[in-house]
C-alpha positions in Angstrom: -22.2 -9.1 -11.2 -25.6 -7.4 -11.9 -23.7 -4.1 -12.9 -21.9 -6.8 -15.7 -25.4 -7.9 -16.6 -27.0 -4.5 -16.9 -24.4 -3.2 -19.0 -24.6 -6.5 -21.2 -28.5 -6.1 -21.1 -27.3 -2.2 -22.7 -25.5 -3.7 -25.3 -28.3 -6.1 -26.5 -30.8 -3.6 -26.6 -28.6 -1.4 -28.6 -27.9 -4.3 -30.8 -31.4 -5.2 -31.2 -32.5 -1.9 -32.3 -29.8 -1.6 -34.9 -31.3 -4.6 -36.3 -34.6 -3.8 -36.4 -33.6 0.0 -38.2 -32.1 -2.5 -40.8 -34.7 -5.0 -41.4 -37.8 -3.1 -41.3 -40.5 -3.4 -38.5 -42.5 -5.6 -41.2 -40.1 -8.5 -41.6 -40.8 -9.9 -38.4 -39.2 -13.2 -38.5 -36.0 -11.6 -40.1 -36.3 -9.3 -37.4 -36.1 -12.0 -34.6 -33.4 -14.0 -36.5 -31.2 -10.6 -36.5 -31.8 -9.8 -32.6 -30.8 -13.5 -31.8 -27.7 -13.4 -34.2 -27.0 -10.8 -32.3 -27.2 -12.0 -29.0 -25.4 -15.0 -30.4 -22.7 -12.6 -30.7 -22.5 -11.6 -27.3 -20.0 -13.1 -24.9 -20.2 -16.8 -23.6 -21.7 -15.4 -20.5 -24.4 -14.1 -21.3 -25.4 -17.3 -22.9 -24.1 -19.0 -19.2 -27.0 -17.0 -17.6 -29.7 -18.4 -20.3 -28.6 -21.6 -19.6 -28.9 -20.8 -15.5 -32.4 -19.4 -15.6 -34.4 -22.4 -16.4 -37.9 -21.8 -18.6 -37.4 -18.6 -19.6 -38.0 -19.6 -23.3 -41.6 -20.7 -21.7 -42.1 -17.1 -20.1 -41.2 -15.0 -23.6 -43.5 -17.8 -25.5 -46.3 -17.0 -22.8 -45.6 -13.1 -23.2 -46.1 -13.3 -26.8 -49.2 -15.2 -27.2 -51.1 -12.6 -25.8 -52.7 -11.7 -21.8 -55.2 -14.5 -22.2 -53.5 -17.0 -19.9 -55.6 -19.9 -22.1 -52.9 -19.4 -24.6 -50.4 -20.5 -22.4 -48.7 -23.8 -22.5 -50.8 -25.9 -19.9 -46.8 -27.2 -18.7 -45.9 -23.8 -17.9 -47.2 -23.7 -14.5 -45.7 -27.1 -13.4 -42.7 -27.0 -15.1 -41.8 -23.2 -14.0 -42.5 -24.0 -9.8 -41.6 -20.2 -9.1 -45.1 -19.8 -10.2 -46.9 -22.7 -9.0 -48.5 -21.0 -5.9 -49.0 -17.7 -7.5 -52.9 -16.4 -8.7 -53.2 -17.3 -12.5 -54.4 -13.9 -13.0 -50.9 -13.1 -11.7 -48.6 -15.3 -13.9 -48.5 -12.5 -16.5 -47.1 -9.9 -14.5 -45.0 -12.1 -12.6 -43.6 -13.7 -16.2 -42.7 -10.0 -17.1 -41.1 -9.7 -13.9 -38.9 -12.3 -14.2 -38.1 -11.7 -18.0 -36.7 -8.2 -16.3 -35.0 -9.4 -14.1 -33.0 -11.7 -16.1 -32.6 -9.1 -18.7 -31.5 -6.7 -16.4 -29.6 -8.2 -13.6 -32.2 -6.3 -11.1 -34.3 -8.2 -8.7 -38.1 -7.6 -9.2 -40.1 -7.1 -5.9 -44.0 -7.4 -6.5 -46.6 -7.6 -4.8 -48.4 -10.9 -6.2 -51.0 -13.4 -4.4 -49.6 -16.2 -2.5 -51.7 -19.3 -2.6 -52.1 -20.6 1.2 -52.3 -23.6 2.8 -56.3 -23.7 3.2 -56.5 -23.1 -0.5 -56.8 -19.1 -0.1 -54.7 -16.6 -1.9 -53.2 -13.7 -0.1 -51.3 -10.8 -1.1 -47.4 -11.0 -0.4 -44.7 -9.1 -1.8 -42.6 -11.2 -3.3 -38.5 -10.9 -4.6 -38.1 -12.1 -8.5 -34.4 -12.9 -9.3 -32.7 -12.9 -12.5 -31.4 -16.0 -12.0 -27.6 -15.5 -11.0 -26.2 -14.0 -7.6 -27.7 -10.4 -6.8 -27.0 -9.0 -2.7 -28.1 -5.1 -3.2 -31.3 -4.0 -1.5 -33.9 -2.7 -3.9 -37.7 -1.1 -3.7 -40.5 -2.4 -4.2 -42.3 -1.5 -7.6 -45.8 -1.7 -7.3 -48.1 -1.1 -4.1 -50.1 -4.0 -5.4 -50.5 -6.3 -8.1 -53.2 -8.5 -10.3 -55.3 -5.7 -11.0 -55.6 -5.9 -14.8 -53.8 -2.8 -16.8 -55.6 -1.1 -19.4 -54.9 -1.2 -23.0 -55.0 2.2 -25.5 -57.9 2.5 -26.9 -56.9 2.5 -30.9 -57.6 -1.1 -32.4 -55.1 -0.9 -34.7 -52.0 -0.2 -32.5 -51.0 -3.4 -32.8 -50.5 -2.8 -36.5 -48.6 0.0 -36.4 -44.6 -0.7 -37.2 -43.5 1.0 -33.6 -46.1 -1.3 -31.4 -44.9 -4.4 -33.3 -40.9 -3.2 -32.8 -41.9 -2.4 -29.2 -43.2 -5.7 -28.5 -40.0 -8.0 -30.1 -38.1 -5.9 -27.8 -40.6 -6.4 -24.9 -40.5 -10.4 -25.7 -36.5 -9.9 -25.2 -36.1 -7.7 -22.6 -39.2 -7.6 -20.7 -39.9 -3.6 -21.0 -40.9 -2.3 -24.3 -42.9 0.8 -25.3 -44.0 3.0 -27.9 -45.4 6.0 -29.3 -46.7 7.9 -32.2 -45.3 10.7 -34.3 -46.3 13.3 -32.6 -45.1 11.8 -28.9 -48.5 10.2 -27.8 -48.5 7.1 -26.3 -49.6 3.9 -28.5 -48.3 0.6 -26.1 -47.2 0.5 -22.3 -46.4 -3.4 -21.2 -48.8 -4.2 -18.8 -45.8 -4.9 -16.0 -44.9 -1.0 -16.9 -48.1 0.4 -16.0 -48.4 -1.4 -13.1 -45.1 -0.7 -11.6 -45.8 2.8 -12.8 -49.6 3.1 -11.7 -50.6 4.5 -14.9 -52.0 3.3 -18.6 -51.6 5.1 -21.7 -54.1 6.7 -22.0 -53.8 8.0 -18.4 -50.1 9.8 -20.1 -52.0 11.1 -22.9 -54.9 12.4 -21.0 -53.3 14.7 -19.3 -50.4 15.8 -21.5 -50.2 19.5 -21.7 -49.4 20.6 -25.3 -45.6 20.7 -25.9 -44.6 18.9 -22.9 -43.6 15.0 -22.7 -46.4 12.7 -22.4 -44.5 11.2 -19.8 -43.9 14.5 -17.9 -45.4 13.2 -14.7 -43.5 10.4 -14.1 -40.7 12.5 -14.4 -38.4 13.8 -11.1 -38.9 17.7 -11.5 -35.5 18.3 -11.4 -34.3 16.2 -14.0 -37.1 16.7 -17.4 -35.6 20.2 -18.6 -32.8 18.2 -19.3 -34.4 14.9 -20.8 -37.2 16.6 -22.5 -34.3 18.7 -24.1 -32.6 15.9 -25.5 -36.1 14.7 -26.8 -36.8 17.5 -28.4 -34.0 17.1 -30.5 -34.2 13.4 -31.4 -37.3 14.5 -32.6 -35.9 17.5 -34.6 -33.2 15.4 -36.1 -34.4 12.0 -36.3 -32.1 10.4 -34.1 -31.5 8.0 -31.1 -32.8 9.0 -27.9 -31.4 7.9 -24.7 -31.3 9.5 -21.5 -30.7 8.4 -17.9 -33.0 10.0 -14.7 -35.2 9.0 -11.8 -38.8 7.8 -12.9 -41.6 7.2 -10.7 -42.9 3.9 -8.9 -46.4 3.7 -8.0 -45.2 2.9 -4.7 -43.7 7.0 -5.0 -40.4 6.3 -4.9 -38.1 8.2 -7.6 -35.5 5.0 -9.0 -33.1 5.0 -11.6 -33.7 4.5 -15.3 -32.1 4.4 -18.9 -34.5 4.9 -21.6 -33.4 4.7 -25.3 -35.8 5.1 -28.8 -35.3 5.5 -32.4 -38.2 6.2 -34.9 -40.0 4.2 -37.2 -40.4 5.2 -40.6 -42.5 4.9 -43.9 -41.8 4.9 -47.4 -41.2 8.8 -48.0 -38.9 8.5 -44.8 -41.3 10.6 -42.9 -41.1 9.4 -39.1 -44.2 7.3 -38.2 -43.6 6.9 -34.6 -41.1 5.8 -31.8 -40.3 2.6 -30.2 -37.9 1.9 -27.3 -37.0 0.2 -23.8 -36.2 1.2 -20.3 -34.2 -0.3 -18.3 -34.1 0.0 -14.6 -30.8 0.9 -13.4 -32.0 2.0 -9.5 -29.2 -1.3 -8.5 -26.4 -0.1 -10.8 -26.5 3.6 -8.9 -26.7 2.6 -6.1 -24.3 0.3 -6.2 -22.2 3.0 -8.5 -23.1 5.2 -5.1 -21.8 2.5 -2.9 -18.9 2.1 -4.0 -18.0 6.1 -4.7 -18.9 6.2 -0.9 -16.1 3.3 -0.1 -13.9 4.7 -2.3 -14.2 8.3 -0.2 -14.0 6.7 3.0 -10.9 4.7 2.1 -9.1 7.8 0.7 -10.5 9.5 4.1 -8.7 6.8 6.1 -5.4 6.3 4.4 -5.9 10.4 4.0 -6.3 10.2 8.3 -3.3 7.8 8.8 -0.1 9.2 9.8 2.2 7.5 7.4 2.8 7.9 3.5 1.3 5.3 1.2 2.2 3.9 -2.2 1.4 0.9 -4.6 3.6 0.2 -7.7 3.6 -2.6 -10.7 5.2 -5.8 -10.1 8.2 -4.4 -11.8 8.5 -1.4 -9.4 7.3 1.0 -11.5 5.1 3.6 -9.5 1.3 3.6 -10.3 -0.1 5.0 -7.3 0.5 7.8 -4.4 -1.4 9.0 -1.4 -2.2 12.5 -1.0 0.2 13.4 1.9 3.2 11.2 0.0 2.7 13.7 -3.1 2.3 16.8 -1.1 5.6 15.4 1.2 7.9 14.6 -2.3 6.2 17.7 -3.9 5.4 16.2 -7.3 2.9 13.4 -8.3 2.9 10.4 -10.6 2.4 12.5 -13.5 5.0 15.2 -12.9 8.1 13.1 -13.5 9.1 10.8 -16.1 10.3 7.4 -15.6 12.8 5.3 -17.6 10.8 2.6 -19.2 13.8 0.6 -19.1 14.7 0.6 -15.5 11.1 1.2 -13.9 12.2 2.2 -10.1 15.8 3.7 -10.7 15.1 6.9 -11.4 12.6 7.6 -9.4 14.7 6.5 -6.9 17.9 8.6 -8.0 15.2 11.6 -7.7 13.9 10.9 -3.9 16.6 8.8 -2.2 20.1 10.5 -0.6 22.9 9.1 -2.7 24.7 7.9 -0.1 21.7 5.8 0.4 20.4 5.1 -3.3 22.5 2.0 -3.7 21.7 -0.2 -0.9 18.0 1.5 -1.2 18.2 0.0 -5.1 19.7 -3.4 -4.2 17.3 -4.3 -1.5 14.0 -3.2 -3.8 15.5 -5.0 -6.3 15.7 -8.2 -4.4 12.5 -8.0 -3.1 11.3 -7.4 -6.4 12.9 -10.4 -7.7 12.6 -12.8 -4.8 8.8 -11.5 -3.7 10.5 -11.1 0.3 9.0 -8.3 2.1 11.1 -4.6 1.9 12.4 -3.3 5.0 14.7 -0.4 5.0 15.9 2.7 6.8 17.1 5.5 5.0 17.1 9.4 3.9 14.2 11.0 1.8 14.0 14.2 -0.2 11.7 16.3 0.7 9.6 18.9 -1.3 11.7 21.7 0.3 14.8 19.7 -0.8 15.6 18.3 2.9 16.3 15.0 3.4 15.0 13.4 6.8 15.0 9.6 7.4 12.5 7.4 6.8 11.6 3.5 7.9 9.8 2.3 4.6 8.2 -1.3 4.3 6.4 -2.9 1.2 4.6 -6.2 1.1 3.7 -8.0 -2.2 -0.1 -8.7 -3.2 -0.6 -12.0 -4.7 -3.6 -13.0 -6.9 -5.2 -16.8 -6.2 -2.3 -18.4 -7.9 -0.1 -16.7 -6.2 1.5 -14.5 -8.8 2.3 -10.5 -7.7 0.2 -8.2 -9.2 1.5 -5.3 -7.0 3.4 -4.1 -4.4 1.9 -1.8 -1.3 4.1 0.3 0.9 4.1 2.1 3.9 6.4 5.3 4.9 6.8 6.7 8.3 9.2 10.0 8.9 11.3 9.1 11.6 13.9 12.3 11.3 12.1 13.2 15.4 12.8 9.7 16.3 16.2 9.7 14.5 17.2 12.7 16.4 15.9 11.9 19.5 17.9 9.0 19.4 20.9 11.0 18.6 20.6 13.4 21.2 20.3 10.2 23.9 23.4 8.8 22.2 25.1 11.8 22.6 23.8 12.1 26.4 25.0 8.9 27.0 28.5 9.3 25.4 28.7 12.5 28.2 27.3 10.6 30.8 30.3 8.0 30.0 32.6 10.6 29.7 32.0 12.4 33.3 31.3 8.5 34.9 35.4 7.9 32.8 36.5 11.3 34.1 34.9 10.1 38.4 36.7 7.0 37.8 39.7 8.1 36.7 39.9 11.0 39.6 38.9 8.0 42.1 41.5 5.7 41.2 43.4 9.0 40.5 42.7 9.8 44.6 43.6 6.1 45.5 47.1 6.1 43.5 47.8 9.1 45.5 46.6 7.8 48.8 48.2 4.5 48.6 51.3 5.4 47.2 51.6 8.5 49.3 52.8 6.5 52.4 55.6 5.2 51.1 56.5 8.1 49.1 56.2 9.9 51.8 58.4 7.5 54.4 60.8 7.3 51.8 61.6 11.0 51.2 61.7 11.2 54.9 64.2 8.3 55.1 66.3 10.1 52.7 66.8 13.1 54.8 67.7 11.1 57.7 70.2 9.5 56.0 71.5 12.7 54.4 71.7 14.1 57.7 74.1 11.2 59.4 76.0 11.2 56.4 76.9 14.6 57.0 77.3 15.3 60.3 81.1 15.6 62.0 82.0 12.7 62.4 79.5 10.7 59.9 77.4 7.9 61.8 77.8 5.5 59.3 75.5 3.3 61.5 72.9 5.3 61.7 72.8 6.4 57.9 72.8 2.6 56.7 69.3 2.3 59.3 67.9 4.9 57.4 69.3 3.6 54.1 67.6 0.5 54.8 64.1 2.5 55.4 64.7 4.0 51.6 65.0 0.8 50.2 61.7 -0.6 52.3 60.0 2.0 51.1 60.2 1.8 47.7 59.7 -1.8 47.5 56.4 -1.2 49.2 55.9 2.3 46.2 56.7 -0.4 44.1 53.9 -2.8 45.4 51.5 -0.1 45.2 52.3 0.0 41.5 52.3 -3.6 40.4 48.8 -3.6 41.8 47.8 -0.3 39.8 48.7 -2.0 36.9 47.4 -5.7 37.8 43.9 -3.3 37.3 44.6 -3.2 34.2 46.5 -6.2 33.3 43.7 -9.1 31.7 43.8 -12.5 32.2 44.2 -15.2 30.2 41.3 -17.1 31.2 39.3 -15.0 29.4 41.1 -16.0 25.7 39.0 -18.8 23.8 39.5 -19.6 20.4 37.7 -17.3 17.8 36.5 -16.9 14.5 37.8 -13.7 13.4 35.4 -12.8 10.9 32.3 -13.3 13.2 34.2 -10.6 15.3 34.3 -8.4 12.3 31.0 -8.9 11.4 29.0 -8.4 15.1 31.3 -5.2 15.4 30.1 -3.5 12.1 26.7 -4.8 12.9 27.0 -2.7 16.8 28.6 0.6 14.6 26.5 0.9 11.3 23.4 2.6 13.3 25.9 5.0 14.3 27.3 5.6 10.7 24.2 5.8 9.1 23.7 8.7 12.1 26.6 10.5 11.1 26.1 9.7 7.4 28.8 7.7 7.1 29.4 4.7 4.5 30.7 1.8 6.2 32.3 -0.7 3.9 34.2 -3.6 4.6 36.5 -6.4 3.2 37.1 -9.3 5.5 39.2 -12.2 4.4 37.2 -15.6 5.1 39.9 -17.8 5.0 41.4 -16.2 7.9 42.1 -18.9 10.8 40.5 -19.2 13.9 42.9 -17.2 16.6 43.7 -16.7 20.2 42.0 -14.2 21.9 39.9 -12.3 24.2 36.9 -11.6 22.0 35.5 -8.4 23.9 38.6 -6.8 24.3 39.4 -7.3 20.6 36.0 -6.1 19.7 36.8 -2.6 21.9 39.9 -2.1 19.9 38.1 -2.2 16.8 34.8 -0.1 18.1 37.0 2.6 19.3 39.2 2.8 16.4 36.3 3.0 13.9 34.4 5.4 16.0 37.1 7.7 17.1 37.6 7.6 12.5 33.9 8.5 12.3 34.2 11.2 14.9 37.3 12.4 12.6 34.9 12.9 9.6 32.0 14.8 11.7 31.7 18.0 9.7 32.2 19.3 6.2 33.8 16.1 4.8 33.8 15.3 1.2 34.1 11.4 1.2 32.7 10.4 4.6 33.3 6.8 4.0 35.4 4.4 6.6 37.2 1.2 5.6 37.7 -2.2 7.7 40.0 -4.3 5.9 41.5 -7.5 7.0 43.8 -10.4 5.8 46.2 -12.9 7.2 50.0 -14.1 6.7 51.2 -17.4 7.8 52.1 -15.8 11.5 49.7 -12.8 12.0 46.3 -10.9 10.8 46.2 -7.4 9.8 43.2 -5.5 10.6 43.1 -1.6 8.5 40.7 0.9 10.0 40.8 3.7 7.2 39.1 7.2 7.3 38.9 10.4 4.8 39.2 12.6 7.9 41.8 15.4 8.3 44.5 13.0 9.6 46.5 12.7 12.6 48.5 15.5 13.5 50.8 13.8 16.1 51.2 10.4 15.3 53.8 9.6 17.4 52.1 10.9 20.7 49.0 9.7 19.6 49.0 6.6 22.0 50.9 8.4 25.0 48.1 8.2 28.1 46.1 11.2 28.4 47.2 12.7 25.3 44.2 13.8 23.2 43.0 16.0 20.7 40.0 15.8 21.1 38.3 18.9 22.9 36.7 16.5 25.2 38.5 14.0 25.1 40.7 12.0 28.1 43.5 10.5 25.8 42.6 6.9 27.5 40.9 4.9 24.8 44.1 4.8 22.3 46.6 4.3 25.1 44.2 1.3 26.4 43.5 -0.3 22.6 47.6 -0.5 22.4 47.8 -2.2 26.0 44.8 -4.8 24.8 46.9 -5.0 21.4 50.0 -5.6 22.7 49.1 -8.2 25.9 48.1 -10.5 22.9 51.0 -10.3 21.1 50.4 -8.1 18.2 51.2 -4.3 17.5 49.1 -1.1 16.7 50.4 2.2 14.8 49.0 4.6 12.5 50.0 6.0 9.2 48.7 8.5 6.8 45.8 7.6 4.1 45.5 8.3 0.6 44.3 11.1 -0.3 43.1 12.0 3.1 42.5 10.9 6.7 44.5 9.0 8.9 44.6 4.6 8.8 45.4 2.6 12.0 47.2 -0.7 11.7 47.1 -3.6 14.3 48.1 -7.0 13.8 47.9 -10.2 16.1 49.5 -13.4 16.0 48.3 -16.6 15.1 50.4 -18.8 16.9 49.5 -18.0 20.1 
């Protein structure tokens, strides 16, 4: 708030000055009227602050009546208790400090005797606030303070036009000054010179001939510059304002803004200078501060490893970290963006098309709805790569709760995306060789248990062959071993009913089941996996579909097998890698359509033989098994061609089961 106030305070002084270049130094009354219309014409908060800093029309009448503190209203003291226990050969100084402070927005620390409890006075510093809310740490201005200032030594500066301009502003703004036309000092408020350490005529005394007067209070550094810019005030006639560090008493360098103009006479021939300082130590340092946050914040979101972005409540881009730029390879300002549709093309630009729509329909509803944004999907990078990315976005509300932006975080996960792949893909071998164990162990058992029989009943054969032919036949003998064929094949045939009861599923397991929800918690297991293999999933599901008879997690492996073993079919240099689950119902049966754009099948009707496959890897199991599932509930499975491309498999089941 001080900055507000010092900038304000800017403003005023200005004003004031241009009204007194327009009255003339001699119309003093005019002269006050036009500095107060124009403060009249400042904003309603200045005129807040007058009304929060109580007396202060007591201080300015106490600083214009003169030093003698018998001039002063006798109800200043009581009425003002921020002086009450301060020296009355303070009150002066103090009344300037606090006028500065007001005017300025900077507290005033001084150094001012305390009265004590025994009736003693005893030097303190002591913190003069403007009135209204300051927190920043300031100096102190004077080493000490009470020790009366000296005035210049003309009697008649206090006629002269720029002494008389330099005290209205004083009575304003608590700091006034001025010299004559040849730079030499004529008035120096007494709060100046004590905060400074130095009178006029100390300035003029040791002036060295075509330097500033005011040389020594000057950082080294900065008067080539400043005196520069006086120099050609001077030459020209006009304003003079500068900013640079002046010197305390106390040593230290602080911050100041100094503005003049020149007085005139009647020929126009320039008659002297009058002007203000203002101490801006608080607005640099704060100015400082908040450069040195702003660093520190750019150094930490520069330090974090994720890209960062803010955009309007509409969408529309405004800001862009560093490593987000350098990672897109173009900035805010190196594209142009529809001002009718804010986000879309800067979406079309960055996004992977087969992501930009759902990437566009969930920013859009989080846009409209103010819901957090939460999405996984493929970015183009500067080299024209696109690697996937987990993005986030959270809205920033004001008090009343209304969005003014939108912040969002970015994090490259193509390592962990790939990672993740290559663990699928172990896994899916790891299933494959545990399928292949499995499948040579029961392939082992088969052979061990129906071996025996097998094995009996060839030999029973030969037996029987052999007393069939011999001279004479013994029928007898042939029918034993006849018998032993038969026994032996009913056992073969034992050994197989149990194979297959492996495989055959109970009915227990059957429950009714909304279809749909089986739809939707398969598409929900698979679309990882798409989104992997940069597939678009899509789906149409008929709602109205009755509840049916089944066994949920077998139906669910039909329908994860079919659609994998289509995305599989599109792995490669596919066109339209897009799969299709459709559904719909008759009065006796649903109808489920797992479409792909792959190359089709080529042997459609081997396709479900066991162990056929063309798949290099592949055991020619899964299809053989989703027909079994199909057909123990009643339904049927085939497949037929697509159009244009790929390959579609049908199943249907029944509804009155």
């Amino acid at each position: 708030m001080h900055i507000l106030m010092v900038m304000c305070a800017l403003g005023l002084v200005v004003s004031g000055l241009t009204a007194i270049s327009i009255v003339g130094v001699n119309q003093q009354y005019a002269l006050s009227w036009a500095v107060m219309f124009a403060l009249a014409g400042s904003s309603g908060m200045i005129l807040r602050y007058i009304i929060q800093t109580r007396h202060l029309g007591q201080v300015h009448k106490f600083l214009a009546n003169g030093s003698d503190r018998g001039e002063m209203d006798t109800t200043f003291p009581p009425n003002f208790p921020a002086l009450n226990s301060i020296h009355p050969d303070d009150w002066r100084a103090a009344a300037y400090g606090l006028s500065r402070a007001f005017w300025t927005g900077v507290p005033q620390v001084l150094r001012l005797r305390q009265l004590q409890a025994d009736g003693s006075y005893l030097s303190a510093d002591t913190r003069l606030e403007p009135g209204y809310g300051i927190s920043v740490d300031i100096d102190d201005l004077a080493p000490k303070i009470g020790v009366p200032a000296v005035a210049s030594k003309s009697a008649s500066a206090d006629e002269l036009p720029a002494v008389r301009a330099a005290k209205v502003i004083e009575n304003l703004f608590g700091n006034g000054w001025a010299l004559d036309a040849q730079g030499k000092w004529l008035y120096l408020p007494e709060f100046a010179q004590t905060t400074l350490g130095v009178t006029p005529d100390d300035l003029n005394s040791s002036t060295v001939e075509g330097e500033l007067s005011w040389k020594q209070l000057m950082h080294p550094d900065e008067y080539d510059e400043v005196a520069a810019k006086w120099r050609h005030a001077v030459e020209t006639g006009g304003l003079f304002s500068a900013e640079y560090h002046i010197k305390r008493a106390t040593g230290i360098y602080a911050w100041a803004r100094t503005a003049a103009r020149p007085t005139h006479d009647g020929q126009g021939r320039i008659t002297g200078w009058y002007g203000t300082s203002l101490d801006m130590d608080v607005y640099k340092k704060t100015e400082e501060a908040l450069r040195e946050r702003e660093r520190q914040l750019q150094q930490l979101i520069g330090a974090l490893p994720a890209l960062i972005y803010s955009s309007l409540p509409d969408g529309k881009p405004i800001y862009r970290s560093q490593k987000l730029e350098a990672y897109l390879g173009f900035g805010l300002a190196d594209k142009d963006v529809s001002k009718a549709s804010p986000i879309n093309d800067t979406l079309d630009l960055i996004i992977h098309p087969d992501d930009v729509a759902a990437v566009k329909a969930s920013y859009t509803h989080s846009l409209l709805t103010g819901e957090p944004y939460a999405m996984k999907h493929r970015l183009r990078r500067h080299d024209g790569v696109y690697r996937w990315v987990e993005t986030r976005a959270e809205a920033m509300r004001n008090s009343d709760g209304v969005i003014v932006r939108w912040n969002g975080i970015c994090f490259d996960i193509e390592e962990q995306v790939r990672s993740y792949e290559e663990l699928r893909v172990a896994q899916e071998k790891l299933s494959r060789a545990s399928q292949a164990a499995s499948l040579a162990e029961l392939s082992a058992s088969i052979a061990h248990e129906i071996g025996q029989p097998l094995a009996t009943l060839v030999s029973s054969s030969d037996v029987c062959d052999r007393w069939l032919s011999a001279e004479p036949p013994n029928i007898d003998r042939a029918r034993i071993a006849a018998r032993r064929v038969v026994s032996s094949a009913k056992i073969a045939n034992d050994v197989v009913s149990r194979i297959r009861a492996l495989f055959k599923h109970s009915d227990e397991a059957r429950q009714i089941t909304d279809y749909g929800q089986v739809i939707d918690e398969v598409l929900s297991l698979v679309r990882d996996g798409a989104n992997r293999r940069h597939v678009r999933l899509q789906a149409e599901v008929d709602r109205e579909i009755p509840d049916v008879f089944i066994d949920r997690v077998q139906i669910q492996q039909v329908l994860i097998n079919l659609i994998l073993n289509g995305m599989e079919a599109m792995d490669g240099d596919i066109v339209r890698k897009s799969l299709f689950v459709r559904t719909s119902h008759s009065d006796n049966s649903i109808r489920t359509e797992v479409s792909d754009f792959g190359p089709g099948v080529e042997f459609p009707d081997r396709i479900f033989e066991p162990f056929f496959t063309t798949k290099e890897q592949g055991m020619g199991m899964g299809l053989a098994i989703c027909r079994t599932v199909i057909e123990s509930h009643g339904g049927r499975l085939w497949v037929q061609s697509n159009e244009p491309t790929g390959s579609k498999f049908v199943f249907t089941l029944p509804l009155n089961l």
